[in-house]
MARBA-3410 file (N, C-alpha, C, O; in Angstrom, 1 decimal):
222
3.0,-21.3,4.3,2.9,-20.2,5.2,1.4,-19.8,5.3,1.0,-18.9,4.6 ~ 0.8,-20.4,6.2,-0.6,-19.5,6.8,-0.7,-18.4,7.2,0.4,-18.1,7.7 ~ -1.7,-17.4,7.3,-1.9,-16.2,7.6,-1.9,-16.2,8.8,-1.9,-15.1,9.3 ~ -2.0,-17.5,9.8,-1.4,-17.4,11.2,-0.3,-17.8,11.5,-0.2,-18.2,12.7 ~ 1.0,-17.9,10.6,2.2,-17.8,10.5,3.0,-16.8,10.5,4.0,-16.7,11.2
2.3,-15.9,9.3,2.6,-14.7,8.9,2.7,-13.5,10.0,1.8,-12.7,10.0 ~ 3.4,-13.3,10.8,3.5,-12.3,11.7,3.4,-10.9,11.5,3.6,-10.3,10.4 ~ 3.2,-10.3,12.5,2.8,-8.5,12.5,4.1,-7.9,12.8,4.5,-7.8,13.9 ~ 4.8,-7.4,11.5,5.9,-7.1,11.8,6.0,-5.7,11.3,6.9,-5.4,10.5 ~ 4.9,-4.6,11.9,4.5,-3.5,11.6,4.8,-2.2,12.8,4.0,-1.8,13.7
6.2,-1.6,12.4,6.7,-0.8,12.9,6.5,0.4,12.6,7.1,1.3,13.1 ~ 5.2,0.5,11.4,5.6,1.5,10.4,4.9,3.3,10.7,5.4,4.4,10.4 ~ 3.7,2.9,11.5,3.1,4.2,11.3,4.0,5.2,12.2,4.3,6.3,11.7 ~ 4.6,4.8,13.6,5.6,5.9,14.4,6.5,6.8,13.6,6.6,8.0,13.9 ~ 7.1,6.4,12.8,8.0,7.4,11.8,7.3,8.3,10.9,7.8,9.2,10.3
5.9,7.9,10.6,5.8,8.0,9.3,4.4,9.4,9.4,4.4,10.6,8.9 ~ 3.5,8.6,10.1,2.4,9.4,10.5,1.4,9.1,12.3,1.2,7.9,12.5 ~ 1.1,9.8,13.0,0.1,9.2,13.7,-1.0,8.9,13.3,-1.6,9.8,12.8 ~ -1.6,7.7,13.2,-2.5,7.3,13.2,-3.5,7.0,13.9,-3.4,6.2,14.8 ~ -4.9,7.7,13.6,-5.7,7.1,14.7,-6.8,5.9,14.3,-7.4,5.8,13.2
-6.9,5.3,15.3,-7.3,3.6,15.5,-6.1,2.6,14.8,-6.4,1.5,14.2 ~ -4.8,3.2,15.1,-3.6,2.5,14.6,-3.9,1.1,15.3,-3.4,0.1,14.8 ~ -4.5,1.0,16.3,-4.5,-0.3,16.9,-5.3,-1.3,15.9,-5.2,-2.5,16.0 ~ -6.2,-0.5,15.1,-7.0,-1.8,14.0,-6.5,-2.0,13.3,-7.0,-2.9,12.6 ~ -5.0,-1.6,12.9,-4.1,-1.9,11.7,-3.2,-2.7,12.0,-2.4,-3.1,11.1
-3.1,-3.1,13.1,-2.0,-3.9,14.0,-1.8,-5.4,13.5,-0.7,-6.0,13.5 ~ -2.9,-5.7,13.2,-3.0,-7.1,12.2,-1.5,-7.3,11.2,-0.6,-8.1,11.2 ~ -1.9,-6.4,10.8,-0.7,-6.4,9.8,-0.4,-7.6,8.7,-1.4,-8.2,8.3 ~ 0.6,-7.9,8.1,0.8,-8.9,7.0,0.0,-10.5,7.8,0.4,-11.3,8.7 ~ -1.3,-10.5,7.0,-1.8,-11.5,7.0,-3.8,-10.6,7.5,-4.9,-11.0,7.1
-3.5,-9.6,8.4,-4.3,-9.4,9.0,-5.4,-10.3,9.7,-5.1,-11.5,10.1 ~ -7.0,-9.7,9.9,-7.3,-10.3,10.6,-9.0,-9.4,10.4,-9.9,-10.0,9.8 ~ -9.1,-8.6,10.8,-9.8,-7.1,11.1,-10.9,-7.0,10.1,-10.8,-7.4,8.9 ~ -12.0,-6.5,10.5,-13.3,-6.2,9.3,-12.8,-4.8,8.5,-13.8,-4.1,8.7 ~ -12.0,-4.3,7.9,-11.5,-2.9,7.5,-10.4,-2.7,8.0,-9.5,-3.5,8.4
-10.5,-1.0,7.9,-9.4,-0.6,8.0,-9.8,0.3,9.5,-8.9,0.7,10.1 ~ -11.0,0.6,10.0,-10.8,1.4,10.9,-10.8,3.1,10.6,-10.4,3.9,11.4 ~ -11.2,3.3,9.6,-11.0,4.6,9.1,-11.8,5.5,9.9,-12.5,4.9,10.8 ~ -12.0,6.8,9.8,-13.3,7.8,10.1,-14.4,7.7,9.5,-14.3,8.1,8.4 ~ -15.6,7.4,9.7,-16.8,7.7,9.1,-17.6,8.5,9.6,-18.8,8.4,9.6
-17.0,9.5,10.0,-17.8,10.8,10.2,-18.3,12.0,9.1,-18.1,13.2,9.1 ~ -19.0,11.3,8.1,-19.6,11.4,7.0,-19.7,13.2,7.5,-19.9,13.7,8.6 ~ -19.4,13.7,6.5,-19.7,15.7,6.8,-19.8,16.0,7.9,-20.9,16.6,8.3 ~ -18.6,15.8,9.0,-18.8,16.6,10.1,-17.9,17.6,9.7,-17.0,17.6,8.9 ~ -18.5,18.8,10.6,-18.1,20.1,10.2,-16.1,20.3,11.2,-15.6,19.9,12.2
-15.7,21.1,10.0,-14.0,21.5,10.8,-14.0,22.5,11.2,-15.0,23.1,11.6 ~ -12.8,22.9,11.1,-13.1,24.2,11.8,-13.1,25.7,10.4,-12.5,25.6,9.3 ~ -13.7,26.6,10.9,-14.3,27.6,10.1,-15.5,27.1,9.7,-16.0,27.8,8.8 ~ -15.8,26.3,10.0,-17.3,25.8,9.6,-17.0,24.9,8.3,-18.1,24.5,8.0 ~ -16.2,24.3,7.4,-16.4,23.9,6.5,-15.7,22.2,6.6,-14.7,22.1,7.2
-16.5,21.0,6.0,-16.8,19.4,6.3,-15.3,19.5,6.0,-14.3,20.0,5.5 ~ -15.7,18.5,6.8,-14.4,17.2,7.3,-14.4,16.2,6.0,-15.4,15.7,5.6 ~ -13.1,16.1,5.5,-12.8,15.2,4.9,-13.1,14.0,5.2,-12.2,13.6,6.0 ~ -14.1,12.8,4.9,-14.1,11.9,5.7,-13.5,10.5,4.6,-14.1,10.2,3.6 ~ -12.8,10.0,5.0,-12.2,8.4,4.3,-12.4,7.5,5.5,-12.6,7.7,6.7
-12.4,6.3,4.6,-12.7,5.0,5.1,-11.5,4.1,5.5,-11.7,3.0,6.0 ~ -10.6,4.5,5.2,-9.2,4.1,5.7,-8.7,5.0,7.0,-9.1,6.1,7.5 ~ -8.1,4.3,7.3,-7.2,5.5,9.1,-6.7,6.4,8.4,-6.0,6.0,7.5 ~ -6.9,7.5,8.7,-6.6,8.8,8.6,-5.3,9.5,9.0,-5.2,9.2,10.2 ~ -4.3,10.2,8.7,-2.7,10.3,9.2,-3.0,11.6,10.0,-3.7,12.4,9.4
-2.8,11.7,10.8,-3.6,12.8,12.0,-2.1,13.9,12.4,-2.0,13.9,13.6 ~ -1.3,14.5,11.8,-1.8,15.6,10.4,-1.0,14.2,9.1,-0.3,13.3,9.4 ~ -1.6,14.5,7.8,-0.7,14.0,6.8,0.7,14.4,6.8,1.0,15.2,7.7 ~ 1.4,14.0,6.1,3.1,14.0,6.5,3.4,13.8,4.8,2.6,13.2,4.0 ~ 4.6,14.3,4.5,4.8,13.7,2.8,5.8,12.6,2.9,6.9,12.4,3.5
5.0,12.0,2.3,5.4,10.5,1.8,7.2,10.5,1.4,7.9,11.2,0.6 ~ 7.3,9.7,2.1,9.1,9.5,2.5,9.6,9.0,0.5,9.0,8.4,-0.4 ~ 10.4,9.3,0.5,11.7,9.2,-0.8,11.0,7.6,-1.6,10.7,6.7,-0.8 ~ 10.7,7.6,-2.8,10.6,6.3,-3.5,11.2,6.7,-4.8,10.6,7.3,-5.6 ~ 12.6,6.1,-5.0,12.6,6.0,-6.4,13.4,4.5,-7.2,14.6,4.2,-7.0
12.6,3.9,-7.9,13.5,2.5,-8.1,13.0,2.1,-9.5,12.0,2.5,-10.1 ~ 13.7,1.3,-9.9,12.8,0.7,-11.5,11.8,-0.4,-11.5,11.9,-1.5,-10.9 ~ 10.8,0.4,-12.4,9.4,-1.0,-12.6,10.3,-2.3,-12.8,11.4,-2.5,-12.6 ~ 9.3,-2.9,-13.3,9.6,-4.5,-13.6,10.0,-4.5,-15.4,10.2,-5.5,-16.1 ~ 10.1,-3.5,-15.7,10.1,-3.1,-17.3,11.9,-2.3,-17.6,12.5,-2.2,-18.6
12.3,-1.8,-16.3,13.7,-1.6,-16.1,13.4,0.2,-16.5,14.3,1.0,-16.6 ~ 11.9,0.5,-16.6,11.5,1.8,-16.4,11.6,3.1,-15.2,10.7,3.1,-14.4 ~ 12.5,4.0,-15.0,12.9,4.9,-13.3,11.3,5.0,-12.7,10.4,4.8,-13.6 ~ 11.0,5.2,-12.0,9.7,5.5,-10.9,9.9,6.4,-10.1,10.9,6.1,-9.4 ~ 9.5,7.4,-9.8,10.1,8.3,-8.8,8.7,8.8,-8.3,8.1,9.5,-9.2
8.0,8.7,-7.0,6.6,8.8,-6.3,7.0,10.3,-6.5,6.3,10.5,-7.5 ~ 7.6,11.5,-6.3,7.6,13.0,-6.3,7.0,13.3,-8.0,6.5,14.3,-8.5 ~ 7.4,12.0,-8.7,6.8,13.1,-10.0,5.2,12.3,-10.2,4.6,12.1,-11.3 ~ 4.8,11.8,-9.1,3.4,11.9,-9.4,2.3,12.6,-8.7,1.1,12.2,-8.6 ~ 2.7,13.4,-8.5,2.3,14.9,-7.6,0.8,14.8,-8.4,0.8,14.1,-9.4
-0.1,15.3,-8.0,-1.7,15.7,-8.8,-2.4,14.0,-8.7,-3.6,14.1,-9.0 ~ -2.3,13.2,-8.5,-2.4,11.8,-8.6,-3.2,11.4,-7.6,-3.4,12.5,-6.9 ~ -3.9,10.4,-7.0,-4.0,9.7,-6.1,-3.0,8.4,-6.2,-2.9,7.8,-7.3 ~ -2.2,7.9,-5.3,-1.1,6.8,-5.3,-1.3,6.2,-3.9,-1.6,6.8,-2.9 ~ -1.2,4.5,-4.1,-1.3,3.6,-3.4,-0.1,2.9,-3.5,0.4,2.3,-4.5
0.3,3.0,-2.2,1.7,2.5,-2.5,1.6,1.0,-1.2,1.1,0.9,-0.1 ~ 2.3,0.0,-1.9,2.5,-1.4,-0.9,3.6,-2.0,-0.8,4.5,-1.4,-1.3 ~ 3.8,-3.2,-0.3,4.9,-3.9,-0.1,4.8,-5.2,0.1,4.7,-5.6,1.3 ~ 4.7,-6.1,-1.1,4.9,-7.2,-1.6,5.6,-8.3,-2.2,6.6,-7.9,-2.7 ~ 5.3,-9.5,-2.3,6.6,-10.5,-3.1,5.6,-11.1,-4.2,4.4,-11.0,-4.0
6.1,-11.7,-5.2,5.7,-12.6,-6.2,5.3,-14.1,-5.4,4.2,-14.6,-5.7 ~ 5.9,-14.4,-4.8,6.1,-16.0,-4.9,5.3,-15.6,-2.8,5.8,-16.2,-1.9 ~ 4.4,-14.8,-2.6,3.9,-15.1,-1.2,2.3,-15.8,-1.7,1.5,-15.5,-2.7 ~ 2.3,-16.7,-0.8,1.3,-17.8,-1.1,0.0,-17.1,-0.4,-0.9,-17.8,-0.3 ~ -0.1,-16.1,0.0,-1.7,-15.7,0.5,-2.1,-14.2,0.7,-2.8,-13.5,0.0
-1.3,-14.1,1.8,-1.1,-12.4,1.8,-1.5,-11.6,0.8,-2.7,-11.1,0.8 ~ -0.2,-11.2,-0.5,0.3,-10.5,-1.1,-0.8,-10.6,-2.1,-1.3,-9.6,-2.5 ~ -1.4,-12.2,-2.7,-2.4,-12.2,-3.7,-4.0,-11.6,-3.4,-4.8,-11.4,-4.3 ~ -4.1,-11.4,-1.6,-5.2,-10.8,-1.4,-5.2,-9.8,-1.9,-5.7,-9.4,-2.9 ~ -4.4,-9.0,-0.9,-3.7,-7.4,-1.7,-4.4,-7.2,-2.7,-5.5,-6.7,-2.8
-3.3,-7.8,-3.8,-3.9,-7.2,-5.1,-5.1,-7.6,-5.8,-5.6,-7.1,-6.7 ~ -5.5,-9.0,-4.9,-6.7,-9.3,-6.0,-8.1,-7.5,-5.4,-8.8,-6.9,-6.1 ~ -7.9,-7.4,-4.0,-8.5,-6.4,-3.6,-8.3,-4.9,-4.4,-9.1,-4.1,-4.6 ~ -7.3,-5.0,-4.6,-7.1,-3.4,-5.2,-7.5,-3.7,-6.7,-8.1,-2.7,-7.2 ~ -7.4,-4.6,-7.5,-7.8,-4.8,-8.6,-9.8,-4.6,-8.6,-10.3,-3.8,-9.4
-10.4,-5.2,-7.7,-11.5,-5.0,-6.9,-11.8,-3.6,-7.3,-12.4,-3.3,-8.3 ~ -11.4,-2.6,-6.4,-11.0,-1.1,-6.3,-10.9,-0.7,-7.2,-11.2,0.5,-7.2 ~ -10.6,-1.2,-8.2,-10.0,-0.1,-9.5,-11.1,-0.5,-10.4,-11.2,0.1,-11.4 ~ -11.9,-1.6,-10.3,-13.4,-2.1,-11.2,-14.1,-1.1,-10.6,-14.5,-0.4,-11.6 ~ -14.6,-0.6,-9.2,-15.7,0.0,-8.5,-15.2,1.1,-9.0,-16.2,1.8,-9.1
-14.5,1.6,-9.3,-13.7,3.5,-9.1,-14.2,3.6,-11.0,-14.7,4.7,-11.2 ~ -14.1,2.8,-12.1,-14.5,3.3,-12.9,-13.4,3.7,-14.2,-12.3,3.3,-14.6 ~ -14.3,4.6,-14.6,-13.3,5.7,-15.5,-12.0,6.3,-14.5,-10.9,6.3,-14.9 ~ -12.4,6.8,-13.0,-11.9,7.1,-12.2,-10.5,6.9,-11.9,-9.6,7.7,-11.5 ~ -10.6,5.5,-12.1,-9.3,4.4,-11.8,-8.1,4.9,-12.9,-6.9,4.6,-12.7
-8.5,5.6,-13.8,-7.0,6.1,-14.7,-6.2,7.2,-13.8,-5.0,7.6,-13.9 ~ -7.2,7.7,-13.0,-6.2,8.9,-11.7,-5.9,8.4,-11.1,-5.5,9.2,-10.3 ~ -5.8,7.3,-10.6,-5.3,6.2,-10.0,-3.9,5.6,-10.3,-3.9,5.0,-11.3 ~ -2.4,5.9,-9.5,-1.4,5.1,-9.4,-1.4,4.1,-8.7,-2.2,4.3,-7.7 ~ -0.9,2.6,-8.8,-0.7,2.3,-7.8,0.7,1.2,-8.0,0.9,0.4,-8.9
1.6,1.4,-7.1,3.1,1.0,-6.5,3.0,0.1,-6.2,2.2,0.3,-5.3 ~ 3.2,-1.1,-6.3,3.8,-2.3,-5.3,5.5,-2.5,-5.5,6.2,-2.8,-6.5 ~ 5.9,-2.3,-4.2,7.6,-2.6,-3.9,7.9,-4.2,-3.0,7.5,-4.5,-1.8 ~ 8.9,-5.0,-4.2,9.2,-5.8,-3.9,9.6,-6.2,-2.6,10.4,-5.4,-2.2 ~ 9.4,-7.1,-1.6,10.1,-7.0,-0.7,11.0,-8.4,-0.9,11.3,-8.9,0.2
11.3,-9.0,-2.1,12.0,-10.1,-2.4,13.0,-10.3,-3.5,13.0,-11.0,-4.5 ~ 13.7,-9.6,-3.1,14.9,-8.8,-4.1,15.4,-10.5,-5.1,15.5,-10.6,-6.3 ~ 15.6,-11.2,-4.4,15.7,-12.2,-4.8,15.2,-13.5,-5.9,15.9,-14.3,-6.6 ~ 14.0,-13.2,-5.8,12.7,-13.9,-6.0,12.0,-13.4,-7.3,11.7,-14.0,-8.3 ~ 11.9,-11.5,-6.7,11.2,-10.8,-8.1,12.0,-10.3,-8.7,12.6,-9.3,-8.4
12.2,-11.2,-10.1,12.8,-11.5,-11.4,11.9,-10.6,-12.1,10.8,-10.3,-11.8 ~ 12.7,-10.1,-13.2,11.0,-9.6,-14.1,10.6,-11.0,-14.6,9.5,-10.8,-15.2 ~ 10.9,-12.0,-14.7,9.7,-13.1,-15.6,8.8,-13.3,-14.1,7.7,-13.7,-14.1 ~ 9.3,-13.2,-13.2,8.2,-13.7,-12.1,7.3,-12.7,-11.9,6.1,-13.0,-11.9 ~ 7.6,-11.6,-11.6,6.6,-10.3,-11.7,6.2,-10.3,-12.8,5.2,-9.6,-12.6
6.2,-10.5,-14.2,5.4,-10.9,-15.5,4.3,-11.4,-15.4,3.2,-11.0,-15.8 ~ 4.8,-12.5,-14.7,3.7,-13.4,-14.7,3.0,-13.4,-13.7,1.9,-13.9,-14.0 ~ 3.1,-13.1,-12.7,2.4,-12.5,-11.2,1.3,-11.1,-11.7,0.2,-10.9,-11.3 ~ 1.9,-10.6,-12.5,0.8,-9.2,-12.9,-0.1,-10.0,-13.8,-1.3,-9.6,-13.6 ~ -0.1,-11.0,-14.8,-0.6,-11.9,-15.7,-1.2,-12.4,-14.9,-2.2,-11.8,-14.9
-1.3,-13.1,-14.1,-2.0,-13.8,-13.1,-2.8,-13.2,-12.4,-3.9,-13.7,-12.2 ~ -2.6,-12.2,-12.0,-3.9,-11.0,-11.4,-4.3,-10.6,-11.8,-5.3,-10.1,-11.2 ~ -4.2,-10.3,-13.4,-5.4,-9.5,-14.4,-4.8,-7.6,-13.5,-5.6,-6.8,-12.9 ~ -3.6,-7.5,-13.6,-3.0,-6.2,-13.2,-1.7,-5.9,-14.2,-0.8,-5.4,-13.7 ~ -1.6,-6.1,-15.2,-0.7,-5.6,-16.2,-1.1,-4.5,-17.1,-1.8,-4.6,-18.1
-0.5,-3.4,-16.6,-1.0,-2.1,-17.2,-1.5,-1.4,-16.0,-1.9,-0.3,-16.1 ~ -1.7,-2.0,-14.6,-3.0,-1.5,-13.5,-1.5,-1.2,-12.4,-1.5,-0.2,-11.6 ~ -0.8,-1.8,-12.5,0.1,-1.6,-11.5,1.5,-1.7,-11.5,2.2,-2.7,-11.6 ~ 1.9,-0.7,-11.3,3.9,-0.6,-11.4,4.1,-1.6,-10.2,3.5,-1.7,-9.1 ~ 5.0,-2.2,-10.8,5.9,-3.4,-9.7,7.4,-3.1,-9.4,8.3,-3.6,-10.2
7.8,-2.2,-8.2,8.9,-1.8,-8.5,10.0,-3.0,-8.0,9.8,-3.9,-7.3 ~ 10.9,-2.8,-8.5,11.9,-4.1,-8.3,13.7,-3.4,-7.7,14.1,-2.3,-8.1 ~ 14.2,-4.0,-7.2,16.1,-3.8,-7.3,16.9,-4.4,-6.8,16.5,-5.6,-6.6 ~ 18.2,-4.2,-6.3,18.9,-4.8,-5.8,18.5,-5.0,-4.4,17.5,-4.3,-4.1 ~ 19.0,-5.7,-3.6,18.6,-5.8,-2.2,18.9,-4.7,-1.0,18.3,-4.5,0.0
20.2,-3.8,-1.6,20.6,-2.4,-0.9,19.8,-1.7,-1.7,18.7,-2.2,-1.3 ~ 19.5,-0.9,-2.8,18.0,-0.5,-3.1,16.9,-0.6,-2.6,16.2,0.3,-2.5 ~ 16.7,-1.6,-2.3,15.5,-1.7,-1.6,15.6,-1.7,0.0,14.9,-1.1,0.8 ~ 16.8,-2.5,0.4,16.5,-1.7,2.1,16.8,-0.5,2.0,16.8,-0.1,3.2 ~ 17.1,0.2,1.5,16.9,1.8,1.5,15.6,1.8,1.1,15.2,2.3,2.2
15.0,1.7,0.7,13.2,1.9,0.6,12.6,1.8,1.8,11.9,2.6,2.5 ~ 12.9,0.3,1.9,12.1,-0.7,3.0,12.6,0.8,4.5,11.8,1.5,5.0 ~ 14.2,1.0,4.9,14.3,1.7,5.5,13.1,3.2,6.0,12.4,3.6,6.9 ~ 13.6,3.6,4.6,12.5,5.2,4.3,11.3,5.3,5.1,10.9,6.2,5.9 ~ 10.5,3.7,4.8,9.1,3.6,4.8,8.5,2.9,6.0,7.4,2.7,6.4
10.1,2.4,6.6,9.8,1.5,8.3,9.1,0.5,7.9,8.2,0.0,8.6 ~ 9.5,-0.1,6.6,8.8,-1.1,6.2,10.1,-3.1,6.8,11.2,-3.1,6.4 ~ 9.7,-3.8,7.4,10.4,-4.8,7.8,10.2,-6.3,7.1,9.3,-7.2,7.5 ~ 11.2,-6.5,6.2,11.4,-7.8,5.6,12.0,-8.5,5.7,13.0,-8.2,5.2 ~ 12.1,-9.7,6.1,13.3,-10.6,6.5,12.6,-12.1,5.9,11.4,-12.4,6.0
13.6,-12.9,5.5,13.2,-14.3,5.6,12.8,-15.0,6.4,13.4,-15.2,7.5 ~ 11.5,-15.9,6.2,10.7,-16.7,7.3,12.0,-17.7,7.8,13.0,-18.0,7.2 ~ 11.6,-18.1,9.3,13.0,-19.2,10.1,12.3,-20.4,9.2,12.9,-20.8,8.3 ~ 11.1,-20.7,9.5,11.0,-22.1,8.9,11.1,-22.1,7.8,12.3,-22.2,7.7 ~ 10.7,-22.0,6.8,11.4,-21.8,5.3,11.4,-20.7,4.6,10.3,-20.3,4.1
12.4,-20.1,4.5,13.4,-18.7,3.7,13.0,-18.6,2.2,13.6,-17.7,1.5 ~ 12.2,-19.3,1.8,11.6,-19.2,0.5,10.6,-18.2,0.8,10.2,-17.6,-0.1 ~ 10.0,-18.0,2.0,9.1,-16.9,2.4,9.1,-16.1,2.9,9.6,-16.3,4.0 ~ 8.8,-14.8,2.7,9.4,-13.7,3.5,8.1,-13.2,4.2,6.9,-13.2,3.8 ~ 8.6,-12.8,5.4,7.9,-11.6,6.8,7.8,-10.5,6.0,8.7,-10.3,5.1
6.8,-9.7,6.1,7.0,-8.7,5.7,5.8,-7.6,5.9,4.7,-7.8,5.4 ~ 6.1,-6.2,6.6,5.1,-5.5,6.8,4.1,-5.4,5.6,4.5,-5.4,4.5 ~ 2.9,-5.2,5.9,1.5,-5.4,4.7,0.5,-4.0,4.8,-0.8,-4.0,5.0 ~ 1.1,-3.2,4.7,0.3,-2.1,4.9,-0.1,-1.6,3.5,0.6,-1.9,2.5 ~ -1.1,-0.8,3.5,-1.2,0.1,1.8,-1.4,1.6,2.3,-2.2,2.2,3.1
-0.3,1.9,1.6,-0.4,3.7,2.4,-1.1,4.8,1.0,-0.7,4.7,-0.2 ~ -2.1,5.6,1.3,-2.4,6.0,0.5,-2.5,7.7,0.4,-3.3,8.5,1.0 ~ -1.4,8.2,-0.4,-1.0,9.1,-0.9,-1.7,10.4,-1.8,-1.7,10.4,-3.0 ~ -2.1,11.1,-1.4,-3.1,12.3,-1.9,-2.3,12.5,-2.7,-1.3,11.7,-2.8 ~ -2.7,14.0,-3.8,-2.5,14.4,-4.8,-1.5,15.4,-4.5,-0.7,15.8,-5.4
-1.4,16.1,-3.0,-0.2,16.8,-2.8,0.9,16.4,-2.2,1.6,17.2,-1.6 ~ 1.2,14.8,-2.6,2.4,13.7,-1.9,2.1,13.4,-0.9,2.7,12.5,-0.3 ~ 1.0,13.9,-0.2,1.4,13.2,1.8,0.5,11.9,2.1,-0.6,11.6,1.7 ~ 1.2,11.5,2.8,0.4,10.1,3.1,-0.7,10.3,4.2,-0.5,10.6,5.4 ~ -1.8,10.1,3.6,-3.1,10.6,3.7,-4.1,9.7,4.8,-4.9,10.2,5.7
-3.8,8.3,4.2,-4.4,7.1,4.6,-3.9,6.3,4.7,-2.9,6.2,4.0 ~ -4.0,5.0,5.7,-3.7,4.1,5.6,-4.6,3.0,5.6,-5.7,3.4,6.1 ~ -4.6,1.4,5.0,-5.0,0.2,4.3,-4.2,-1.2,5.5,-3.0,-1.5,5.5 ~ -5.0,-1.6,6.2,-4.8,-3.2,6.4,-4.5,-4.1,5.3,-5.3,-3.7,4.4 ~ -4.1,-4.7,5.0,-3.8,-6.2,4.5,-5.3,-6.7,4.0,-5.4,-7.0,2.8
-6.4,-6.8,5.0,-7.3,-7.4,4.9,-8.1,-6.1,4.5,-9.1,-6.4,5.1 ~ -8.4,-4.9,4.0,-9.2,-3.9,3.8,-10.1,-4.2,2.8,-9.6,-5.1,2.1 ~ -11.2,-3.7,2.2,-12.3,-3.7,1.8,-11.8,-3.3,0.6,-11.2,-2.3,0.6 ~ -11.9,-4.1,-0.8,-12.0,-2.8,-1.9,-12.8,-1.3,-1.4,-12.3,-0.2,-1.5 ~ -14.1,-1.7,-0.9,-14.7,0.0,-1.2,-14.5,0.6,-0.2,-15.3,1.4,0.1
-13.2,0.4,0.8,-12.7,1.8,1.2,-11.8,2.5,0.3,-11.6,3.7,0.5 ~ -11.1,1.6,-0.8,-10.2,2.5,-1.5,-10.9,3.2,-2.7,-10.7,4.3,-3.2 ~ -12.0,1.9,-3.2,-13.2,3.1,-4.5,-13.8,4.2,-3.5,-14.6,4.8,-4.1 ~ -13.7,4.6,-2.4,-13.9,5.4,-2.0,-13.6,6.4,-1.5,-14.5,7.3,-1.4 ~ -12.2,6.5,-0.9,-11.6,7.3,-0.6,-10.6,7.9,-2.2,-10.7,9.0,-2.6
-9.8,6.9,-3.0,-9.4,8.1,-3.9,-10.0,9.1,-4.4,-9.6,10.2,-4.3 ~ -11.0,8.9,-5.0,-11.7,10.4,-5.2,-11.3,11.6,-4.2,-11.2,12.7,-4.8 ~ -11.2,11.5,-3.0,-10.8,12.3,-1.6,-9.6,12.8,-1.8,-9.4,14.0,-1.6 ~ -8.2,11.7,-2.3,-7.4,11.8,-2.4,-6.7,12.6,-3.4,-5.8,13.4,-3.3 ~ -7.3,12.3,-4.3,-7.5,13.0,-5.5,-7.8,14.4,-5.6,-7.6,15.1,-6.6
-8.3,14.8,-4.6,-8.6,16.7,-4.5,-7.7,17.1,-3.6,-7.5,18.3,-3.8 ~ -7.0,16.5,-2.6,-6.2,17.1,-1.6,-5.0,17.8,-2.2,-4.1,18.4,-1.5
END
């Protein structure tokens, strides 16, 4: 499965938040795009006179709180995104066994979390299976083993009705590839979650580590 296979099957921002330059995120699982399209309006002033938050990711134009997540890691440990309130949280949607995509993702946020520092311990970050099937915990074991992300990142996993209730919540779309079903379609966004729950920002597929060493810190004070 090539990343010109991989289709844009990204429904997600209408439910969730408006986004602006939603159209640079349109790439979607596989992308395409130099970034994310975020604001770089470095200290412009808001209103009452005082700076604009500015991130390097698209911006949710107002934030909205981050729809229902609760499922078990890959450790058989509960997760529930409401009790990580005070946080910055990067939440995605991934498989073990995707041959391009999914290992950018994370090799990039691993990226992120080298540039961010000490910083990176206020740092959550979520990946939800979208291969109920597939992600076993020995495969997600060894998929976090493999990325140099064990300890860096919850892998949430469940049944396949567990997770389309997720996948639902978050307008996230997974289905099995026609040509071979060993691969799954699947929306590729990274939504990024301030410290007061709301989904703050959003992440292409193809996004920069240093929009995200950049923006949690931002995240992190909201």
């Amino acid at each position: 499965m090539t990343r010109r296979r991989v289709k844009s099957l990204l429904s997600v921002a209408t439910a969730l938040v408006a986004v602006c330059a939603i159209a640079l995120l349109a790439a979607g699982c596989g992308g395409g795009g130099e970034g994310s399209g975020g604001s770089t309006q470095g200290g412009s002033e808001g209103q009452g006179g005082s700076k604009k938050v500015s991130y390097r990711g698209a911006e949710a134009t107002p934030p909205k709180a981050a729809p229902e997540l609760k499922l078990d890691n890959s450790f058989g440990e509960p997760v529930d995104l409401s009790a990580l309130k005070g946080k910055a949280v990067l939440v995605t949607f991934i498989y073990t066994h995707c041959p391009d995509v999914c290992p950018l993702i994370v090799s990039h946020l691993k990226t992120a979390q080298a540039e961010l520092g000490a910083k990176a311990d206020d740092l959550e970050i979520l990946a939800v299976s979208t291969d109920p099937k597939g992600d076993t915990p020995t495969s997600v074991k060894l998929f976090l083993a493999e990325h140099g992300m064990v300890g860096k990142m919850q892998y949430l996993v469940g049944s396949r009705s567990e997770l389309e209730k997720v996948w639902s919540h978050w307008n996230v779309v997974s289905k099995p590839e026609k040509a071979n079903p060993d691969f799954v379609e699947h929306s590729a966004l990274i939504y990024g979650i301030a410290a007061d729950g709301k989904v703050t920002t959003l992440y292409s597929s193809s996004f920069k580590p240093s929009e995200v060493s950049h923006d949690v810190p931002l995240l992190e004070q909201q």
